[in-house]
C-alpha positions, 0 to 999 in steps of 0.5 A, spaced: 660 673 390 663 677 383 670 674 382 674 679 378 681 677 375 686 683 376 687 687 371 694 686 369 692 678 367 686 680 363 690 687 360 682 687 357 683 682 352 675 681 352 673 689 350 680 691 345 684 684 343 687 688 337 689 695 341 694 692 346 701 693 343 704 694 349 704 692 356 698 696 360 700 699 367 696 699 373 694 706 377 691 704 383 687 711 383 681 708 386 679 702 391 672 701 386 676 701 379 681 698 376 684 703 371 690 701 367 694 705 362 697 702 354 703 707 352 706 705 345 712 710 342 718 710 338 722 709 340 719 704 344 718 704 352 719 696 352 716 693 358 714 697 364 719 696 370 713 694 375 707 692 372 704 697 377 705 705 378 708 707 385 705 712 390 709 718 390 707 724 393 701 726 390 700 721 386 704 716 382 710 714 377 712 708 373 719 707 369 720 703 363 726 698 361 728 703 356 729 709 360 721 712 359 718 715 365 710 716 367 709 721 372 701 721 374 700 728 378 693 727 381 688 734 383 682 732 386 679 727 381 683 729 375 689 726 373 695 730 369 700 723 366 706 726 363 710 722 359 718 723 358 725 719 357 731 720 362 735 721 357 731 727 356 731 724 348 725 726 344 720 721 342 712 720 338 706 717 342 704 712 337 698 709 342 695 712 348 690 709 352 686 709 359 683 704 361 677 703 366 673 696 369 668 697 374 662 691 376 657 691 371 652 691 376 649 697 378 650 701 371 644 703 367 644 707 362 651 712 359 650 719 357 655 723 352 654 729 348 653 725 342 647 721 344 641 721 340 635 725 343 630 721 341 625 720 348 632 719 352 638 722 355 641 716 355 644 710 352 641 705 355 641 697 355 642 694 349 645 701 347 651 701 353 656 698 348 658 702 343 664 706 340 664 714 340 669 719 336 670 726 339 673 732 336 675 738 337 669 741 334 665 734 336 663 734 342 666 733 349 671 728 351 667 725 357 661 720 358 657 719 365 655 712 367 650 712 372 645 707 376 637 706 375 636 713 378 641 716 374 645 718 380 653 719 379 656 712 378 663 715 373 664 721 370 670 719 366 674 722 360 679 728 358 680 734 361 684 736 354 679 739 349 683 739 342 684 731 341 681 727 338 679 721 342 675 714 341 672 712 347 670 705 347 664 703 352 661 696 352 660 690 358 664 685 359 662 679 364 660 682 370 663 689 368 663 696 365 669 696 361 671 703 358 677 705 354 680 712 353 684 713 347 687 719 344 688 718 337 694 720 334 694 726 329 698 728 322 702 733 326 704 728 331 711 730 332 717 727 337 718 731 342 720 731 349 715 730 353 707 729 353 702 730 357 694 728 358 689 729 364 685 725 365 678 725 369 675 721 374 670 722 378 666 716 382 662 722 387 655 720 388 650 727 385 646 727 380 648 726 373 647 733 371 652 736 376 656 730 376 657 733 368 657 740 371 662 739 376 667 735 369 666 742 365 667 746 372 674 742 371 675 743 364 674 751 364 678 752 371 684 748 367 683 752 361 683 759 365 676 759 363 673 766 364 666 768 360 664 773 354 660 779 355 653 777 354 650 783 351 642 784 354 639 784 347 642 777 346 636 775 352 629 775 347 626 773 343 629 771 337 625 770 330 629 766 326 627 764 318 631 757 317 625 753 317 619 755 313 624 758 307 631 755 308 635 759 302 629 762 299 628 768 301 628 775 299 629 783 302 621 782 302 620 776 305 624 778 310 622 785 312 615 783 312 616 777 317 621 781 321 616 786 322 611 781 324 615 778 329 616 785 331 609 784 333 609 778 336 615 781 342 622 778 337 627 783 338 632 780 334 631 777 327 636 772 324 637 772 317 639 764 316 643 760 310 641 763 303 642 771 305 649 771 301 648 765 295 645 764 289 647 757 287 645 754 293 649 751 299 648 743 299 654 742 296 662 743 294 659 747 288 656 753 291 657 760 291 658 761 300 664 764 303 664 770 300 659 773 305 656 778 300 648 779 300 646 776 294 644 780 288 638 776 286 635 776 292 637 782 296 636 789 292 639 793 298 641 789 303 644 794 308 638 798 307 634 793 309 638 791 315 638 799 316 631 799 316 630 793 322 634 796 326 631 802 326 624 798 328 629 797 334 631 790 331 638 786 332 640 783 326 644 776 325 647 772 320 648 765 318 654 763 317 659 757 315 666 760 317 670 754 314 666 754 308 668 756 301 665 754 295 668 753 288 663 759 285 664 764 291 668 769 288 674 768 294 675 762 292 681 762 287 684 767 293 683 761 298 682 755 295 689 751 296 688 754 303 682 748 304 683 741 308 684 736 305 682 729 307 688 722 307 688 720 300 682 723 298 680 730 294 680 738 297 675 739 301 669 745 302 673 747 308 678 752 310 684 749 313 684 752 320 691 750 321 693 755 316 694 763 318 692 764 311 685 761 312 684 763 319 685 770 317 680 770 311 675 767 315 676 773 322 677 778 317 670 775 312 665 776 318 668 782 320 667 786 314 660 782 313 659 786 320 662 792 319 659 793 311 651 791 313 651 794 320 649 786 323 649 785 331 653 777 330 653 771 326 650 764 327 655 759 326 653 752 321 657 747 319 663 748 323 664 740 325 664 738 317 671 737 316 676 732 319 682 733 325 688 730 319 689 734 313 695 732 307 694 739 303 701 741 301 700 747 304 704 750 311 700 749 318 704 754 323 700 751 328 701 743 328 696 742 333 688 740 331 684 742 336 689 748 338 688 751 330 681 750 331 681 755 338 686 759 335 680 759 329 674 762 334 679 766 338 680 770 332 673 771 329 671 773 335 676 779 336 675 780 329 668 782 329 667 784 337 672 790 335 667 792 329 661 790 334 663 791 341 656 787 343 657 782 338 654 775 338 657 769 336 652 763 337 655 756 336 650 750 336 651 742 337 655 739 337 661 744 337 657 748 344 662 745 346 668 746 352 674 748 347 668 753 343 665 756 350 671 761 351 671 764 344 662 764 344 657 768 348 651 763 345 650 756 346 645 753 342 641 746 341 641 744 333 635 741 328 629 739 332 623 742 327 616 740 329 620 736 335 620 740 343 622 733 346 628 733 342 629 740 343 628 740 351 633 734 352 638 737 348 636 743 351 638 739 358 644 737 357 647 743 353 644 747 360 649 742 363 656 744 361 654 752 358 654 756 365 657 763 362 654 762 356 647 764 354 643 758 352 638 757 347 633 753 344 633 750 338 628 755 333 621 753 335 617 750 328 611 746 328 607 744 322 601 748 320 597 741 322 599 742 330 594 744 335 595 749 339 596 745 345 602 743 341 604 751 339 604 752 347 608 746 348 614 748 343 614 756 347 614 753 354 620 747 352 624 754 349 624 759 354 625 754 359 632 753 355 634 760 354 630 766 352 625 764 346 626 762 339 621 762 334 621 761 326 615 760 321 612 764 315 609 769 319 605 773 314 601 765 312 601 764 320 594 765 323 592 771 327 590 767 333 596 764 332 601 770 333 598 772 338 599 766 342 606 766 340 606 774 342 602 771 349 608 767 350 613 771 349 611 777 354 610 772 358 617 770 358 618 777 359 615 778 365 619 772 368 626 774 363 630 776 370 628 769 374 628 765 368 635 767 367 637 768 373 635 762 376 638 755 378 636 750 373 635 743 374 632 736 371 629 732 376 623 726 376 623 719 377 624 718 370 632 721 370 633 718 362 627 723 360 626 727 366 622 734 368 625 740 370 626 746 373 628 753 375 629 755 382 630 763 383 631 767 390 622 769 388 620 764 383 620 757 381 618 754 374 617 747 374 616 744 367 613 738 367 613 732 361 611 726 364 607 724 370 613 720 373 614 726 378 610 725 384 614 729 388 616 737 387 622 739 390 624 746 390 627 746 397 627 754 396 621 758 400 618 762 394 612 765 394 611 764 388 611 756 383 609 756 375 607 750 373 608 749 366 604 742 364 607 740 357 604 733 359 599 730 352 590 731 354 591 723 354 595 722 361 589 725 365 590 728 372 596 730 375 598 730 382 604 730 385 607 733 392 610 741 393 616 741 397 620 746 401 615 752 399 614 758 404 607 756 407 601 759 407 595 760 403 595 760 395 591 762 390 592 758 383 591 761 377 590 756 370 592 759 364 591 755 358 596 754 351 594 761 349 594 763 356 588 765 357 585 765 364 579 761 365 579 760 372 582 759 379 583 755 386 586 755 392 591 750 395 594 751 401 601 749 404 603 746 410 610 745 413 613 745 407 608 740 403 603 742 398 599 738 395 596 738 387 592 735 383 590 738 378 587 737 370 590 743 368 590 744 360 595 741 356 600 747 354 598 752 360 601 754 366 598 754 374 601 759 377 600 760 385 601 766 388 602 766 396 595 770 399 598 777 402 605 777 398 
């Protein structure tokens, strides 16, 4: 039997000995943890009256000696603590602080947003003790802690989206202790009241919709309502980031767009290096001015003219807080930029300035509405800090307030230039507080790699209903196999519609007609791609497989032999199975459950999905029964017999 000290003695000395400044309280939320809370003011709260917060209604309330009043309001598994003085006086948070214990036994592995996507989704031991830093622009205030078969043990964060928080995580004898800290910012000022929400969700799901339900809290709080997705937005995307970076031109572009063309894209992005001519690695360029480089571009609204004519959407790449010291704004805006605690100007552009914010809205607007360009993708939007001791006025004090104020007016600069504008933000600002201002989300660099780009693509899918996913582009060295190319286009298109980058004019002919082979085949499953409930699954929970469950198809991706049971649970007619397995692992077999039954006629494809045979199967009260050596890269697709 596991003895566990109460809370109130240990105050969690173990995990955060120096952080304590003030007495924690007790919230008796829940009968498997022991949550406590850590508030230091000025002037100080003093001691509470009872170390433990009283039940009141619906939830809880606690006096300290010195006249401040804690009022814990609780909806579900979210918690809204309001703090004020019985005086009514005016008062600064200096410390803020949830923290929660639970028996050690049972948690395997924690997931955040912030997790290195190198063959897991999860920090898994020894990595489970660790400090995470989150922003308004970085990540999700949250992390889920789950047991060995990645169910749900604890979701536990912040609904508020702007603060800056410091999540410690760690073991502590035989419990899981987490502290939830809201940093104090620059801007803190005295004032009335304070409040923050917290979350805490214990419900036995699966991680994915235990993360779901969390961002399902959050957007219901924040009044959440999605942005118009325009059609064109679900194809395929060509993009020029990764086989020419900033060395392109009016003919590298127009030559590889119009391959791409050919090969099924309907939207090109023209990436970093369209409007510079020094270059973009450091404070010295020219960026910011969203104008096309001359040497580069000899009429470039021609060009993009011309793309659209072929029936192309067109974006451009975009660092909106940007400004270089060469940019020809940048005497305009240059004491309008951050600048750090005790340090220099930075190359971003205070968001907390109604000078900044407008430069940024009214730059992408005209660059819209002079170039005739469908949207932007945005870069290097999580490069600066939450603090700023420029000698310039901020109107919005707030950080992360400042920062959706920012995003807010980009998109209601462009989209009343371009009604069906897209604006596409990728990891780690994808995030809840971006989401209401965006109507693309997607992963972030991963060339040359579909595993980090399918498990970043998991997690995104998880807290991105309302926004249209995407991968990372698809890239792969001119070395990889063709199995490899069907590897990368099955891991896109089953985070959204494909994204595919390269120079296509160098790229092979049988290649391009691989990638165009792919891509028709996303579009002849575009509406069940897209419209289909998505879902990680397997044995292997911290690398799991996938798949998407329409009303008339399922496609199931399968990364690892560890999935020896299939559940669809939906009597389609119809099941893709894309093998994203390497040739060393041999044959596959597994269980199909919850199929319509009836006779089946297997058709396999392989990586360039090309047809070489059939065979049929048969499914029986809901249970088909596979093994297969189908090709590495390649697709079974079994279709019911008479449907």
């Amino acid at each position: 039997m596991i003895h566990r000290t109460p809370l109130a003695t240990v105050l969690l000395a173990c995990l955060l000995p120096s952080l304590l400044a003030a007495e924690p309280l007790r919230l008796p939320v829940s009968d498997t943890l022991e949550t406590a809370l850590t508030l230091e003011t000025q002037p100080p709260a003093g001691k509470w009256i009872s170390p433990v917060a009283a039940y009141a209604g619906d939830g809880y309330v606690a006096s300290s000696e010195n006249g401040c009043v804690l009022r814990v309001t609780r909806s579900g598994v979210s918690y809204r603590m309001e703090v004020t003085r019985r005086d009514g006086g005016r008062f600064l948070v200096k410390d803020f602080q949830l923290h929660v214990r639970l028996p050690l036994a049972g948690v395997a592995a924690v997931w955040d947003t912030q997790v290195p996507p190198f063959g897991s989704l999860f920090r898994r031991v020894p990595e489970v003790d660790y400090k995470l830093e989150t922003r308004a622009q970085v990540g999700i205030p949250a992390v889920t802690l789950v047991d060995a078969y990645g169910s749900n043990l604890l979701t536990a964060g912040f609904v508020d989206q702007g603060q800056t928080c410091e999540f410690t995580c760690g073991r502590s004898g035989y419990s899981y202790e987490l502290s939830l800290r809201r940093l104090t910012g620059d801007a803190d000022t005295p004032a009335a009241s304070f409040s923050m929400t917290a979350y805490l969700d214990e419900t036995a799901a699966s991680w994915f919709d235990a993360v779901q339900s969390y961002a399902t809290a959050v957007d219901t709080s924040r009044q959440y309502r999605p942005r118009a997705i325009p059609v064109w937005a679900k194809e395929a995307q060509y993009s020029t980031r990764y086989p020419f970076g900033e060395k392109i031109d009016q003919e590298t572009v127009l030559n590889n767009a119009l391959l791409a063309k050919e090969m099924g894209a309907r939207e090109i992005l023209i990436d970093v290096g369209w409007s510079t001519e020094k270059g973009w690695a450091d404070s010295s360029g020219d960026y910011g001015d969203y104008v096309p480089a001359k040497s580069k571009f000899s009429d470039f609204k021609g060009l993009v003219a011309r793309l659209k004519k072929e029936g192309l959407k067109v974006t451009l790449w975009a660092a909106p807080t940007w400004i270089g010291r060469e940019a020809v704004s940048f005497e305009k805006v240059k004491d309008f930029r951050v600048k750090f605690p005790g340090g220099d100007y930075d190359r971003n552009i205070c968001p907390r300035t109604p000078e900044g914010r407008a430069f940024i809205a009214e730059s992408l607007a005209r660059a819209a509405r002079d170039y005739g360009v469908d949207g932007f993708w945005m870069d290097f939007v999580d490069t600066f800090l939450s603090t700023c001791e420029a000698p310039h006025s901020h109107d919005i004090a707030d950080f992360g307030e400042a920062v959706s104020r920012m995003a807010q007016d980009i998109h209601q600069a462009v989209t009343k230039v371009r009604p069906d504008a897209v604006l596409e933000y990728r990891i780690p600002y994808a995030n809840l507080l971006f989401k209401p201002h965006a109507n693309v989300f997607e992963t972030t660099w991963s060339p040359e790699d579909f595993r980090a780009n399918r498990l970043m693509g998991t997690f995104l899918r998880a807290y991105s209903r309302g926004v249209q996913t995407k991968a990372d582009p698809a890239y792969w060295a001119d070395t990889q196999d063709h199995e490899d190319i069907g590897r990368h286009m099955m891991t896109s298109l089953f985070i959204g519609p494909p994204t595919f980058s390269g120079d296509l004019v160098k790229m092979s002919e049988e290649r391009r007609t691989q990638v165009r082979k792919w891509i028709d085949y996303y579009s002849a499953n575009r509406d069940d791609l897209l419209g289909g409930e998505f879902a990680p699954f397997g044995a292997l929970f911290h690398n799991p497989d996938l798949k998407i469950v329409s009303e008339r198809k399922a496609f199931v991706y399968l990364s690892t032999k560890g999935s020896r049971v299939i559940p669809i649970q939906k009597p389609v007619s119809e099941l893709h199975i894309l093998n994203s397995n390497p040739p060393t692992q041999g044959q596959l077999r597994f269980v199909v459950e919850g199929m319509a039954d009836g006779r089946y006629n297997g058709k396999y494809f392989d990586c360039a999905l090309k047809s070489d045979r059939d065979e049929p199967f048969e499914c029986r009260e809901g249970r088909m029964a596979v093994s297969t050596d189908m090709p590495t890269g390649g697709v079974l697709v079994l279709t019911r017999v008479g449907d």
